[in-house]
C-alpha positions, -999 to +999 in steps of 0.1 A: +189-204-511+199-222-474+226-215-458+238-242-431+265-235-402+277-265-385+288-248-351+299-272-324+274-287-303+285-279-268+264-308-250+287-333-264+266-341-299+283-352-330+288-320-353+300-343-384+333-335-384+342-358-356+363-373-381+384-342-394+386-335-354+404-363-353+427-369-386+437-331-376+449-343-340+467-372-357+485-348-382+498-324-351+509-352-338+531-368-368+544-334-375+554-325-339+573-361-338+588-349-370+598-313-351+614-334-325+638-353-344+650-325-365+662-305-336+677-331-317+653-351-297+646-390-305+633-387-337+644-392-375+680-378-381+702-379-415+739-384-413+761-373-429+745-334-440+756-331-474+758-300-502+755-310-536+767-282-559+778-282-597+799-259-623+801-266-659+828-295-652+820-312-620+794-322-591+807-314-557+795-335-524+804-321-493+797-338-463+798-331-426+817-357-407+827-348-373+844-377-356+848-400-381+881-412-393+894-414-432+898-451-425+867-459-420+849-445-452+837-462-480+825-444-511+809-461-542+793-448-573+763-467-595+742-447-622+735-411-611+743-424-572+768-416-546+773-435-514+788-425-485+789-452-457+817-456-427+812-460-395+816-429-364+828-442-331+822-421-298+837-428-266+823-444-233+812-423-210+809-450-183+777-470-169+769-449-142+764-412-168+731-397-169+723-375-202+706-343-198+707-344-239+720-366-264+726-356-300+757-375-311+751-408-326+776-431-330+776-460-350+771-476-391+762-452-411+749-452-448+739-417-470+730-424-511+730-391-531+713-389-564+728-365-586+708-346-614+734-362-644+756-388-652+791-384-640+823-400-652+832-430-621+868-429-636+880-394-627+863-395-593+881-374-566+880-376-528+897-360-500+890-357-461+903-327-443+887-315-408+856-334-408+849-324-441+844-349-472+846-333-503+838-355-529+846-341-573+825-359-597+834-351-632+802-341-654+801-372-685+804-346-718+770-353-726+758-333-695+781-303-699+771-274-714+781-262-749+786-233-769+767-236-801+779-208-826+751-188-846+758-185-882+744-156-903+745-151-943 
């Protein structure tokens, strides 16, 4: 039996895996982008952060939304999907302001959240208190759980 190491060839040769080498560099580099925009750099950002949570009667979305006002909500409801759009205005901080960091956004905003069963759309709930959207979705009676009595002779 051979056995062949590929070590790297330290006068510049191609070892072969000049290829891995390089998809590995570009995956760093993707991910780090990715690290960027999750703690607050440019990057990709979701708005609004939601919980999604359930009991044996209803779905519950709650939803972070610092700054935006009750007004300018819009929720609708399709299939097994809940959208939250509105719109989060910040105030100008003048033409001449440098940032050291910016985090808040302002702007449209759109957030669809699948839900893991049908809901009923006619006993939908909403209400707005400190930020917070919290968002009752009645469980259709298909989707709830039931008791199912065991008989015995």
């Amino acid at each position: 039996m051979i056995v062949t190491r590929m070590r790297p060839v330290r006068d510049g040769g191609d070892t072969g895996w000049g290829e891995f080498d390089r998809m590995r560099r570009d995956m760093l580099r993707w991910a780090d982008a990715m690290n960027r925009g999750l703690f607050g750099e440019p990057g990709f950002r979701i708005f609004p952060l939601v919980n999604v949570s359930h009991d044996d009667d209803n779905f519950y979305v709650r939803a972070e939304l610092p700054g935006v006002k009750a007004s300018e909500l819009q929720l609708s409801a399709t299939g097994r999907k809940l959208t939250i759009a509105g719109r989060r205005e910040l105030p100008e901080e003048g033409a001449k302001v440098s940032y050291h960091r910016k985090e808040r956004e302002g702007g449209s905003f759109s957030r669809n959240i699948e839900l893991p069963a049908d809901f009923d759309r006619d006993g939908i709930d909403a209400s707005y208190e400190n930020g917070i959207l919290t968002v009752t979705l009645p469980r259709s009676e298909s989707t709830k759980p039931r008791q199912i009595p065991v008989k015995t002779s």
